[in-house]
FIKOLZA-1660 file (N, C-alpha, C; in steps of 0.1 Angstrom, whole numbers, plus 5000, padded with zeros to 4 digits):
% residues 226
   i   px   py   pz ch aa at
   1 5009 4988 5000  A  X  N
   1 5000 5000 5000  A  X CA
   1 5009 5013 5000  A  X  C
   2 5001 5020 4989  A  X  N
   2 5014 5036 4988  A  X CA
   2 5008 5044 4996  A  X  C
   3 5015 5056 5000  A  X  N
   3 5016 5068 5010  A  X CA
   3 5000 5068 5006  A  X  C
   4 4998 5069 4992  A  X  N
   4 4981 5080 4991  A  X CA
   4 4975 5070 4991  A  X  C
   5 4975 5060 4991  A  X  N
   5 4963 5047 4995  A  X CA
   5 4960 5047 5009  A  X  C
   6 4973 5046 5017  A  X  N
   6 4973 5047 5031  A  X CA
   6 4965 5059 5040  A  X  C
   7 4972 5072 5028  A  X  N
   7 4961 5081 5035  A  X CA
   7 4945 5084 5032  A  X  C
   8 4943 5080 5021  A  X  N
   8 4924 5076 5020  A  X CA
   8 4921 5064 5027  A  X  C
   9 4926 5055 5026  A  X  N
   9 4917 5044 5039  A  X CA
   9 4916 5051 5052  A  X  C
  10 4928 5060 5057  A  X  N
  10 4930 5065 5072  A  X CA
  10 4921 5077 5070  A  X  C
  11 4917 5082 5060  A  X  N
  11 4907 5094 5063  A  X CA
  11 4894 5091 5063  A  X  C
  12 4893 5074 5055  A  X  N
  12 4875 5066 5053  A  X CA
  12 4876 5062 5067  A  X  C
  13 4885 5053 5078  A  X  N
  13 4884 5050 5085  A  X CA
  13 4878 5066 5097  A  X  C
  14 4883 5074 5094  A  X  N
  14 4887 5087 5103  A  X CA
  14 4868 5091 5102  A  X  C
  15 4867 5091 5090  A  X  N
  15 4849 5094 5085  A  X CA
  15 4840 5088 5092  A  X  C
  16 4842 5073 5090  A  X  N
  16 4830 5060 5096  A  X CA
  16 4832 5062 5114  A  X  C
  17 4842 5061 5117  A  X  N
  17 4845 5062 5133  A  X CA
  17 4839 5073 5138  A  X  C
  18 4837 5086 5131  A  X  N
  18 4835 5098 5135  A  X CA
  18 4819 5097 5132  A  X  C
  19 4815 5095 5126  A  X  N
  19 4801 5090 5123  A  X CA
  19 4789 5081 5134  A  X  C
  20 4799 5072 5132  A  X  N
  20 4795 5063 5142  A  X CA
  20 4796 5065 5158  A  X  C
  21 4807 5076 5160  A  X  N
  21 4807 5081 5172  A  X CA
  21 4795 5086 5175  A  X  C
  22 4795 5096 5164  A  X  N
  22 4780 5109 5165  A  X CA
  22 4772 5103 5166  A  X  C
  23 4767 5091 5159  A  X  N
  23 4751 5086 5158  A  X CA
  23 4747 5079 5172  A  X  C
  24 4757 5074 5176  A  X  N
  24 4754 5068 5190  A  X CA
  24 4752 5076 5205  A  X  C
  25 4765 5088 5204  A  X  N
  25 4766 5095 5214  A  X CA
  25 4758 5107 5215  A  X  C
  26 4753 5112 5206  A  X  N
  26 4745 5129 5205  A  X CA
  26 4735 5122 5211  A  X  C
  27 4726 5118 5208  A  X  N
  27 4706 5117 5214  A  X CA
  27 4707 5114 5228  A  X  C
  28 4720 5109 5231  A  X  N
  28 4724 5103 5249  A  X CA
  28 4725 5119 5256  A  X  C
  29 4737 5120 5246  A  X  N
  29 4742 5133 5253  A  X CA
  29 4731 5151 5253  A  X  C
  30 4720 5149 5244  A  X  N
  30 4712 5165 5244  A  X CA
  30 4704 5154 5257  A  X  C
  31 4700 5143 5255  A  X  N
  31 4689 5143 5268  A  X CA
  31 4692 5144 5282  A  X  C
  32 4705 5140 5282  A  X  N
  32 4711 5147 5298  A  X CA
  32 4716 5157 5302  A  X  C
  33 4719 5163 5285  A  X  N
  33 4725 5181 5290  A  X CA
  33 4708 5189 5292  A  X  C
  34 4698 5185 5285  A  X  N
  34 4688 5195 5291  A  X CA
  34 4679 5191 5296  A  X  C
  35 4680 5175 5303  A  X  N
  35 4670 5171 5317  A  X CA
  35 4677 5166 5327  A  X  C
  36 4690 5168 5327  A  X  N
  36 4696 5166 5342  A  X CA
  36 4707 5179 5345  A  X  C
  37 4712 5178 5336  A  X  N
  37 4724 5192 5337  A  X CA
  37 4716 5205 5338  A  X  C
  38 4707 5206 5330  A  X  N
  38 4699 5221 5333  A  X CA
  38 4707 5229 5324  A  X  C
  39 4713 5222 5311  A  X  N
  39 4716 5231 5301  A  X CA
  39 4706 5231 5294  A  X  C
  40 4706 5247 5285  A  X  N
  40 4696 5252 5275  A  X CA
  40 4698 5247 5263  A  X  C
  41 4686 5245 5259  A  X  N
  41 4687 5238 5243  A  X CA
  41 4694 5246 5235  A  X  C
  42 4691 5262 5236  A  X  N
  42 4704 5263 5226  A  X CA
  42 4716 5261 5228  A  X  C
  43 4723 5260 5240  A  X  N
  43 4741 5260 5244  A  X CA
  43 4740 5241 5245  A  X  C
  44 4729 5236 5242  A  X  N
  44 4726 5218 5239  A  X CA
  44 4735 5219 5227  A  X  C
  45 4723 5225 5222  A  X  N
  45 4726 5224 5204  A  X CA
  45 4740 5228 5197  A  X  C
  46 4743 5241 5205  A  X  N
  46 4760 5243 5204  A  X CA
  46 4768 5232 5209  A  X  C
  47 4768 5227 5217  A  X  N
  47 4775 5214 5219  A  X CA
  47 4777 5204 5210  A  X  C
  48 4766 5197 5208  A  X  N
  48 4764 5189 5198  A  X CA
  48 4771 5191 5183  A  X  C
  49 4767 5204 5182  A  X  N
  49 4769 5209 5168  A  X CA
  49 4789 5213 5171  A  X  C
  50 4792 5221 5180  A  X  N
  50 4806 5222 5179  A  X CA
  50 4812 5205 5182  A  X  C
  51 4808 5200 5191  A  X  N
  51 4809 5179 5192  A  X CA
  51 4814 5174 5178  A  X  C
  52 4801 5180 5168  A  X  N
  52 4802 5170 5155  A  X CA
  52 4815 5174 5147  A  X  C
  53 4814 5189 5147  A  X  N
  53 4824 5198 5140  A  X CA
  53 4838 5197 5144  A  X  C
  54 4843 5189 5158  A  X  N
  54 4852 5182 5162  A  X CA
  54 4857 5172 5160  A  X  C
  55 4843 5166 5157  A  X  N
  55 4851 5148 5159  A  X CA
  55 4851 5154 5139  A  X  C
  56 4846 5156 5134  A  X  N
  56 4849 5156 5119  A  X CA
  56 4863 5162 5115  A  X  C
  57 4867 5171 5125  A  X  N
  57 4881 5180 5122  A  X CA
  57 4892 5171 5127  A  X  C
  58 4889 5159 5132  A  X  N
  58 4902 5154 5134  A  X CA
  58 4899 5142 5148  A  X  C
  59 4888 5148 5159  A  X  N
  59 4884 5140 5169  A  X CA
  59 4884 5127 5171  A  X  C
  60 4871 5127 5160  A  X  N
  60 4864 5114 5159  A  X CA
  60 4875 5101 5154  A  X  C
  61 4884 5110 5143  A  X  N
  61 4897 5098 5136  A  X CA
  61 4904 5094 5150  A  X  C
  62 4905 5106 5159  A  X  N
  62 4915 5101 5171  A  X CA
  62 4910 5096 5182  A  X  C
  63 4898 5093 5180  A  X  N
  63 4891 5084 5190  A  X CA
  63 4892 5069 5186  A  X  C
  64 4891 5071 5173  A  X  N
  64 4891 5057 5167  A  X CA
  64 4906 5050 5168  A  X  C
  65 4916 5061 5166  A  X  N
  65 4931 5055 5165  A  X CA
  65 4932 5050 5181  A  X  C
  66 4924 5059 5190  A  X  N
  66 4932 5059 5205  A  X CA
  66 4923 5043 5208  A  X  C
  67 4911 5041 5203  A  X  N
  67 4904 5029 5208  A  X CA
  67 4912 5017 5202  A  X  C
  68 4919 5021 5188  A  X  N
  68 4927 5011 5185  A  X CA
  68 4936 5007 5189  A  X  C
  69 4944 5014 5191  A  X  N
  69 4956 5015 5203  A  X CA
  69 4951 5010 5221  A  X  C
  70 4946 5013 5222  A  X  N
  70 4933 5010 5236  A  X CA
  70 4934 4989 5231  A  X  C
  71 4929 4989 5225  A  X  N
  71 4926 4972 5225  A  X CA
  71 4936 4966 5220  A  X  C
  72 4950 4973 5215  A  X  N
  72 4960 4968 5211  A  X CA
  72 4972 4963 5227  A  X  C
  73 4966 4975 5236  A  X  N
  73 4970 4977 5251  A  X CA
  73 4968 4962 5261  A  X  C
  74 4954 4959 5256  A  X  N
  74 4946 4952 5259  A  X CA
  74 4945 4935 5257  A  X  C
  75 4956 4937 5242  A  X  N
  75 4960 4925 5237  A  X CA
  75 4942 4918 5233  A  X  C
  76 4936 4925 5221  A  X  N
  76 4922 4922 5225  A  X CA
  76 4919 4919 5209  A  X  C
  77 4918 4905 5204  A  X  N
  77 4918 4899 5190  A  X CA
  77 4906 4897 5189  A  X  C
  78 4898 4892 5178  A  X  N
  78 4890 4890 5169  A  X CA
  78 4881 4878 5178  A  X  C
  79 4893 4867 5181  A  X  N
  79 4887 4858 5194  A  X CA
  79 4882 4864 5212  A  X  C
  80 4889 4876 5212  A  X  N
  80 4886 4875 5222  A  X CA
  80 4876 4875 5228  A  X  C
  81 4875 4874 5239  A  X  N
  81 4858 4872 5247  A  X CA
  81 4849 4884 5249  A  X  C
  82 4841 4884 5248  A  X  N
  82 4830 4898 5243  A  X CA
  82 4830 4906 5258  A  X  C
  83 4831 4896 5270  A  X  N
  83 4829 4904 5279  A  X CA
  83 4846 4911 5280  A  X  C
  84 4851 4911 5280  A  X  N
  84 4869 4915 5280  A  X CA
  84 4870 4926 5269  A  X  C
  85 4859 4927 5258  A  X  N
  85 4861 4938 5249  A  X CA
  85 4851 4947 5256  A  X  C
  86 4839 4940 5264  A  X  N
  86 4834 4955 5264  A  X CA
  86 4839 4962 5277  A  X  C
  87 4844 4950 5286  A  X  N
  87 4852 4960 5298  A  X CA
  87 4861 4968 5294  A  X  C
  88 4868 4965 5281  A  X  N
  88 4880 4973 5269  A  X CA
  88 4875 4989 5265  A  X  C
  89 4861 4988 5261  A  X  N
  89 4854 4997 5254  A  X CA
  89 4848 5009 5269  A  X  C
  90 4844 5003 5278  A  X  N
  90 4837 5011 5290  A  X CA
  90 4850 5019 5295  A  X  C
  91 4866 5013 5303  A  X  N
  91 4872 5023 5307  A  X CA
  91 4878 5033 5294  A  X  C
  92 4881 5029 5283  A  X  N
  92 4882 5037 5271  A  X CA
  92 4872 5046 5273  A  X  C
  93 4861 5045 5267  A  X  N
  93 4851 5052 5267  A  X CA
  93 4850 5065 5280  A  X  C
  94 4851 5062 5291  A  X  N
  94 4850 5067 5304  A  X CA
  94 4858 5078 5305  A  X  C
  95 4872 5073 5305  A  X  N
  95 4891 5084 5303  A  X CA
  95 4884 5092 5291  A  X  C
  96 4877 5089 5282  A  X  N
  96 4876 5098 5269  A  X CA
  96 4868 5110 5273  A  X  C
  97 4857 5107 5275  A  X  N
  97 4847 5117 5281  A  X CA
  97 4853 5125 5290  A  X  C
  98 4860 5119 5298  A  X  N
  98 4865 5129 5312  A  X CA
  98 4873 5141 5307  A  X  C
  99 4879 5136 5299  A  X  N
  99 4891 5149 5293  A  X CA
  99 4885 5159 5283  A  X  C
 100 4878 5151 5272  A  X  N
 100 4866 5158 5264  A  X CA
 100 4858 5167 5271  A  X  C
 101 4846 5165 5275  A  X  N
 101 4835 5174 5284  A  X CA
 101 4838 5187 5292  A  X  C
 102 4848 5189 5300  A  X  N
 102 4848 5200 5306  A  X CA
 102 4855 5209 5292  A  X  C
 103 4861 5214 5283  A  X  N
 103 4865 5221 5274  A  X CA
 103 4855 5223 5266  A  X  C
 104 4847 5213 5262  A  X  N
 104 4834 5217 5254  A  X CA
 104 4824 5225 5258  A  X  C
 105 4818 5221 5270  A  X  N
 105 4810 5227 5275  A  X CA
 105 4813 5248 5275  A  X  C
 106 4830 5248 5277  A  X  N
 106 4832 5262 5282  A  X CA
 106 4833 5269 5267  A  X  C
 107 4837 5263 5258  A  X  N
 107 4840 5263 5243  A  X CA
 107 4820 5269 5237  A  X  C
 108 4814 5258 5245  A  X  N
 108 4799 5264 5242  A  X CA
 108 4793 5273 5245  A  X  C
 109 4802 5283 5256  A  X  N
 109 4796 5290 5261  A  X CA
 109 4790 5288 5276  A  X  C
 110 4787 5275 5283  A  X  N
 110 4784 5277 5294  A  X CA
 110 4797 5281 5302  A  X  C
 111 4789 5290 5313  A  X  N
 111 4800 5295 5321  A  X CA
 111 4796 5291 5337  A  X  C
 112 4787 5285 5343  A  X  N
 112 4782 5281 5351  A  X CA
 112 4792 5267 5355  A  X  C
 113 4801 5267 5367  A  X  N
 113 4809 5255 5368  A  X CA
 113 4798 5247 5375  A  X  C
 114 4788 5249 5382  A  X  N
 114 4780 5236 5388  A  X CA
 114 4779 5230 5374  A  X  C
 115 4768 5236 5364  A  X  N
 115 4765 5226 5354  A  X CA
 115 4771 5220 5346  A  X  C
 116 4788 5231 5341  A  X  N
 116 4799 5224 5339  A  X CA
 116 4798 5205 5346  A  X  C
 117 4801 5210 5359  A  X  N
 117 4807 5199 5366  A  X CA
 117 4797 5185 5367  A  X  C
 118 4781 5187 5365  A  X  N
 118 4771 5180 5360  A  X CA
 118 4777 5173 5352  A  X  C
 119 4772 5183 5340  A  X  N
 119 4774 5178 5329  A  X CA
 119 4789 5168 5323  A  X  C
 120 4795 5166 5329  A  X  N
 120 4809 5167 5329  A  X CA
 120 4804 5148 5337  A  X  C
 121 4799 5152 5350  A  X  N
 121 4795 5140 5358  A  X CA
 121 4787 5130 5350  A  X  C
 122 4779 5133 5347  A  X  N
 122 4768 5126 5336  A  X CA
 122 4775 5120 5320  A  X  C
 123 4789 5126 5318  A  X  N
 123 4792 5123 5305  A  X CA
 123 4803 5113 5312  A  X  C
 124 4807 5114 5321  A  X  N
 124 4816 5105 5327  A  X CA
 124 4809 5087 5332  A  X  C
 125 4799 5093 5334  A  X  N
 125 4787 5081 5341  A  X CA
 125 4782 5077 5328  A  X  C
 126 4777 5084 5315  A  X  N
 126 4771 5079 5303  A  X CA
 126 4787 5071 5297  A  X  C
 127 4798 5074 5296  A  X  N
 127 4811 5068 5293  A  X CA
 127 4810 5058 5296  A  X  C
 128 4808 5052 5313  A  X  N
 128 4812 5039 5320  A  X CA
 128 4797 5037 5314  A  X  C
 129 4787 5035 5317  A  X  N
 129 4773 5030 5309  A  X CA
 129 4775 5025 5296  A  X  C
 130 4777 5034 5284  A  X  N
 130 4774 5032 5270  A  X CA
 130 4788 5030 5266  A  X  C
 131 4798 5027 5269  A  X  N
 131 4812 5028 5263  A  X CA
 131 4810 5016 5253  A  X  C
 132 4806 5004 5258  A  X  N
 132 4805 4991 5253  A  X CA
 132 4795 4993 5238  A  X  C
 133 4783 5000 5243  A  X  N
 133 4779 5004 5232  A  X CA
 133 4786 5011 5221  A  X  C
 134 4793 5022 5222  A  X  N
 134 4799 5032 5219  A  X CA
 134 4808 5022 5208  A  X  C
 135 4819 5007 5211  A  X  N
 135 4826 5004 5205  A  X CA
 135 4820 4995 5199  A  X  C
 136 4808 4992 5201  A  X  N
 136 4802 4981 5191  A  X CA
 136 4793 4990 5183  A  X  C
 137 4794 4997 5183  A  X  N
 137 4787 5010 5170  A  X CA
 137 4797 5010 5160  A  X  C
 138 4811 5016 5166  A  X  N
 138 4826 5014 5156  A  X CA
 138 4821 5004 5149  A  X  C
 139 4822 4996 5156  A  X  N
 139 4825 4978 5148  A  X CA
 139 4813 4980 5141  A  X  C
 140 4804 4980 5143  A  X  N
 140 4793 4980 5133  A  X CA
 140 4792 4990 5123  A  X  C
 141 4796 5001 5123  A  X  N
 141 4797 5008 5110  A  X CA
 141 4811 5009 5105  A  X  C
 142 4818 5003 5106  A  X  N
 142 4831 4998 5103  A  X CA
 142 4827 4986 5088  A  X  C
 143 4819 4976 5096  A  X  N
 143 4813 4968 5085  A  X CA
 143 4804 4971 5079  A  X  C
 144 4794 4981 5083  A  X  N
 144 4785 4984 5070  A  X CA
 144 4789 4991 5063  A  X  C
 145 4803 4998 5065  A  X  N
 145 4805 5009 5053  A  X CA
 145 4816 4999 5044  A  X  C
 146 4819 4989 5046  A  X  N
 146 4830 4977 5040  A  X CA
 146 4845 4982 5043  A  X  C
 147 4849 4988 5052  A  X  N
 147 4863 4987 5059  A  X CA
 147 4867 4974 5068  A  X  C
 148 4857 4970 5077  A  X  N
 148 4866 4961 5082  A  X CA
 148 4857 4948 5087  A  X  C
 149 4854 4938 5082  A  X  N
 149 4842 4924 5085  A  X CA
 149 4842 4926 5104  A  X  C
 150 4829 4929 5104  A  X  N
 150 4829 4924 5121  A  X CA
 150 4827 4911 5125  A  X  C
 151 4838 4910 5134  A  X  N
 151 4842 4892 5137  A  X CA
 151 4833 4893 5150  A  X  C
 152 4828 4903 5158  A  X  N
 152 4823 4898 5169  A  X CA
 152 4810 4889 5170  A  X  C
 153 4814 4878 5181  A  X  N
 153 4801 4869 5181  A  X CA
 153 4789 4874 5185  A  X  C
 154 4787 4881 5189  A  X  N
 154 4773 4890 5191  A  X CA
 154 4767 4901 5176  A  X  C
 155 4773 4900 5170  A  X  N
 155 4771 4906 5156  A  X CA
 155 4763 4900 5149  A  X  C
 156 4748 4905 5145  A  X  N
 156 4738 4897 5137  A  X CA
 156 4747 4889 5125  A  X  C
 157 4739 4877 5125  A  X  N
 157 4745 4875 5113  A  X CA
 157 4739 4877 5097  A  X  C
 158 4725 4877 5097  A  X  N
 158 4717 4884 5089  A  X CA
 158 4720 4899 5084  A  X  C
 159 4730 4908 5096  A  X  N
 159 4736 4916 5086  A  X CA
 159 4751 4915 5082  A  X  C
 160 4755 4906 5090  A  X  N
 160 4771 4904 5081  A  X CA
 160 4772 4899 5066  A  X  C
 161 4755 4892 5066  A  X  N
 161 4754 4886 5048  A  X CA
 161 4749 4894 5044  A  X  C
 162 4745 4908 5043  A  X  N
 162 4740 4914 5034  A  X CA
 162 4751 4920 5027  A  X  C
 163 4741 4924 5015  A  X  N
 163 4751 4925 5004  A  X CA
 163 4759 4943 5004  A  X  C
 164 4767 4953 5000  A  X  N
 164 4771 4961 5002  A  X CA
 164 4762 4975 5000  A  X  C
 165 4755 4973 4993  A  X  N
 165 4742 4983 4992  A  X CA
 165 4738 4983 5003  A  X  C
 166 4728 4971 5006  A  X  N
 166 4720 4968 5018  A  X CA
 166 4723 4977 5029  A  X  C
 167 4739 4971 5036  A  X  N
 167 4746 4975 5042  A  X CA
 167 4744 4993 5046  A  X  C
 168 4753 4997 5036  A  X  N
 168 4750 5012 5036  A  X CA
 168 4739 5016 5037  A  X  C
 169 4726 5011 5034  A  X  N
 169 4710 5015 5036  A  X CA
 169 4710 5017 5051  A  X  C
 170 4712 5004 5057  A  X  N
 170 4716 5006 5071  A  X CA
 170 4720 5012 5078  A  X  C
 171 4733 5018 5074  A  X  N
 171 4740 5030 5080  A  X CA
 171 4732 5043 5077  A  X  C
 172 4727 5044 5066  A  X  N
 172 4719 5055 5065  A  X CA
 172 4707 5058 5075  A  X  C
 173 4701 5050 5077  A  X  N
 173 4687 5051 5084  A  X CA
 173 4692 5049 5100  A  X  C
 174 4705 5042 5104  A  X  N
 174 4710 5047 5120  A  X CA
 174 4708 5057 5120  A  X  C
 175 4719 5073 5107  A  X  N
 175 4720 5082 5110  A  X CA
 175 4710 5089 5108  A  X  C
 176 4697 5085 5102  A  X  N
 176 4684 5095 5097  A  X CA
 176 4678 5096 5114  A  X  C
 177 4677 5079 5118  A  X  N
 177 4670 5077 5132  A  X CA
 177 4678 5089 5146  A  X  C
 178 4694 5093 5144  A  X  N
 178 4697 5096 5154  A  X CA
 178 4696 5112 5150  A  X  C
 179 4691 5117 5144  A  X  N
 179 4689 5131 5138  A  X CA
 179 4678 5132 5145  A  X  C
 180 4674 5123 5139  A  X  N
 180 4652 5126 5140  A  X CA
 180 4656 5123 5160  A  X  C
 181 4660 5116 5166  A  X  N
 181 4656 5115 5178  A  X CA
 181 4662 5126 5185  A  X  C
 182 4672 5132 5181  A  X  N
 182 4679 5146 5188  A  X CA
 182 4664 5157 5184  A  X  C
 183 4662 5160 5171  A  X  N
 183 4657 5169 5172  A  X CA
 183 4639 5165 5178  A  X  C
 184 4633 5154 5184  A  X  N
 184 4622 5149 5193  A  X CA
 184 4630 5153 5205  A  X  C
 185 4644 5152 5210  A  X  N
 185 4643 5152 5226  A  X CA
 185 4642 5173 5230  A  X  C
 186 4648 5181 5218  A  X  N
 186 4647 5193 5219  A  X CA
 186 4635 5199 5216  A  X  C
 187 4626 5191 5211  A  X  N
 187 4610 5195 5209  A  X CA
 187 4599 5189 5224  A  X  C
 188 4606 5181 5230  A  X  N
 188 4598 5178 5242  A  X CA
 188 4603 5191 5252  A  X  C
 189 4612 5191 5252  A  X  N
 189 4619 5200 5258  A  X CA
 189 4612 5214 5262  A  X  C
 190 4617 5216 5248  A  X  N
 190 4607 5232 5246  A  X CA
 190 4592 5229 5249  A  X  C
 191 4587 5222 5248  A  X  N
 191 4572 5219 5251  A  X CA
 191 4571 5221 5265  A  X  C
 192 4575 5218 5271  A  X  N
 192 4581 5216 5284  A  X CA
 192 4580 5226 5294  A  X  C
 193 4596 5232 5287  A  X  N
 193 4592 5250 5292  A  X CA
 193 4583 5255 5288  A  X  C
 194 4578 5254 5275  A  X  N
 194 4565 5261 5274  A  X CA
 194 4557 5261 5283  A  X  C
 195 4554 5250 5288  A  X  N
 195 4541 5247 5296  A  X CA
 195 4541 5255 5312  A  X  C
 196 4556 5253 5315  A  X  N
 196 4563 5259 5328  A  X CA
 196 4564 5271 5327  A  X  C
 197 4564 5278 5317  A  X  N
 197 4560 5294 5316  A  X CA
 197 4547 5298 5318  A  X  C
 198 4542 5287 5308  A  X  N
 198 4523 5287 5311  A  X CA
 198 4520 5294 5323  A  X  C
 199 4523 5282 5330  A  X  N
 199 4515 5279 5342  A  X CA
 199 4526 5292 5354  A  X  C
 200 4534 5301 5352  A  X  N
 200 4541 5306 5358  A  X CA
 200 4536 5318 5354  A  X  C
 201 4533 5319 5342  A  X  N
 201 4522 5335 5338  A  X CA
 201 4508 5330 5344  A  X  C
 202 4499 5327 5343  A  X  N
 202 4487 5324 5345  A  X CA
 202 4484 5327 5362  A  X  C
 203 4499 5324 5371  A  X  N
 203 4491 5324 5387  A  X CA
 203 4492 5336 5390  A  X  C
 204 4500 5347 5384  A  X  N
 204 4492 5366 5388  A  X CA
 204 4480 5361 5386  A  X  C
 205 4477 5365 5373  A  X  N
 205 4466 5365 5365  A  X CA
 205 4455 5359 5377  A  X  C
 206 4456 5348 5386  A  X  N
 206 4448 5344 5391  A  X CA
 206 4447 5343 5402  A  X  C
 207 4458 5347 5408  A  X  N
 207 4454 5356 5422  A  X CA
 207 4449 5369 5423  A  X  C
 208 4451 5375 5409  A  X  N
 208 4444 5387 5409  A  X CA
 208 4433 5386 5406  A  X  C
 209 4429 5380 5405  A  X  N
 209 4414 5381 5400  A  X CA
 209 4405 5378 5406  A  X  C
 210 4415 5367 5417  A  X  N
 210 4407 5364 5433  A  X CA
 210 4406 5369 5442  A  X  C
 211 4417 5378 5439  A  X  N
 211 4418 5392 5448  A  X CA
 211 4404 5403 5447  A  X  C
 212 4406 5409 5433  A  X  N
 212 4396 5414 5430  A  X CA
 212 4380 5413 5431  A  X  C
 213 4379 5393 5431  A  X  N
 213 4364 5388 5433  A  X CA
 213 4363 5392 5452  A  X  C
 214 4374 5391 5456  A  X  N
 214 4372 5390 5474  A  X CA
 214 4369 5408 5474  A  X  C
 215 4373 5413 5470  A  X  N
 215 4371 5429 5469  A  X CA
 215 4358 5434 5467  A  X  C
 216 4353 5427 5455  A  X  N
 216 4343 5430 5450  A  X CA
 216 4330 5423 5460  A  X  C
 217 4333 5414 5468  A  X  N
 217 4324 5405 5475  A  X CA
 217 4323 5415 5491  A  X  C
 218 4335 5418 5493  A  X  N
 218 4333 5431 5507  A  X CA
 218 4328 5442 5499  A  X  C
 219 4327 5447 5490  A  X  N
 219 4320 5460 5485  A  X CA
 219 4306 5458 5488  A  X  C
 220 4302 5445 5482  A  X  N
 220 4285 5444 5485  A  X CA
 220 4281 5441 5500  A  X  C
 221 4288 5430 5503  A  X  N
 221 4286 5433 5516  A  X CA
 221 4283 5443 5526  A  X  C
 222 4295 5457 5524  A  X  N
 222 4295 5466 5533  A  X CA
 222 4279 5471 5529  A  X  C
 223 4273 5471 5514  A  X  N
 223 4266 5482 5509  A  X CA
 223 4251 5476 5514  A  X  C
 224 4250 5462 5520  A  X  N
 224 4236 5456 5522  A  X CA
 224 4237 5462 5539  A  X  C
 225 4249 5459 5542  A  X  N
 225 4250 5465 5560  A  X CA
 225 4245 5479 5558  A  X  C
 226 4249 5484 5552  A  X  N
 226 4241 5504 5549  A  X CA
 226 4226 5501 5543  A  X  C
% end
């Protein structure tokens, strides 16, 4: 393999890994930055959106080289045992997040260190949770985009035989599904606050007016005593 062959496989691999990061990790990460962290959907959305614009500028390839490197550490082959890869993939995953998330968040604009440090908590706790997921996403869009056959034994085999079209259909509608579910968890959201503004305008409005019925009810009163 020559220099330029070498470097278009390493920039297809840099693409798919970066991809597959995103499709997995955004719809986790907007639903705990704006129902537990108590970040706003827009500095959500700047996240995400500077997130993507990251892992595409170079991130995502070096997530993939460091996970490679990570299971190389690991001594962690094609046989090895699924539980030993995803304990491989969870502290990987975990160290990733931890170093990642506090720069992003301030990069977004939040300047609030509690929710910083939330948010930061929650990506460190989503790391140890989804990590396992996180590297069987790699592996799986690794093989649907035809880079590299996934050998693991937990891997459908109904889609290891499909044919290379197929395949890519697949990858497609992950990433249609993980669009469409980010922009549902920012529409519940807003609904949300809407409703909590609702109901936060409406109680003047309705003490006054109780006010005014109590007012109006001593007026007549005093006027039947006369």
């Amino acid at each position: 393999m020559n220099k330029i062959e070498k470097a278009v496989e390493t920039l297809k691999y840099h693409i798919v890994d970066t991809t597959a990061l995103l499709v997995e990790t955004n719809p986790i990460f907007s639903a705990f930055e704006v129902a537990i962290a108590g970040i706003s959907i827009e500095k959500s959305i700047t996240a995400r959106l500077l997130a993507t614009a990251m892992g595409y500028a170079g991130l995502g390839g070096a997530y993939g080289k460091g996970r490679d490197a990570w299971r190389k550490l690991w001594k962690i082959e094609d046989n090895t045992s699924e539980k030993v890869k995803l304990s491989c993939d969870t502290v990987y995953n975990t160290l990733f997040n931890l170093m990642l998330s506090p720069p992003l968040y301030l990069v977004s604009g939040e300047e609030d260190f509690k929710k910083i440090a939330i948010g930061t908590a929650c990506a460190v706790g989503i790391g140890f949770v989804n990590g396992p997921f996180v590297g069987y996403t790699v592996d799986a869009f690794r093989d649907l985009s035809g880079l590299k056959t996934n050998e693991r034994s937990s891997y459908p085999y109904f889609v290891k035989r499909q044919s290379s079209l197929v395949k890519k259909g697949i990858a497609a509608t992950l990433i249609a599904t993980s669009i469409v579910s980010m922009a549902l968890i920012y529409s519940a959201k807003s609904n949300y606050n809407g409703h909590i503004n609702h109901n936060n305008n409406n109680q003047p409005v309705i003490q006054e007016t109780t006010d005014w019925n109590i007012n109006s009810l001593e007026e007549r009163l005093e006027l039947r005593l006369e």
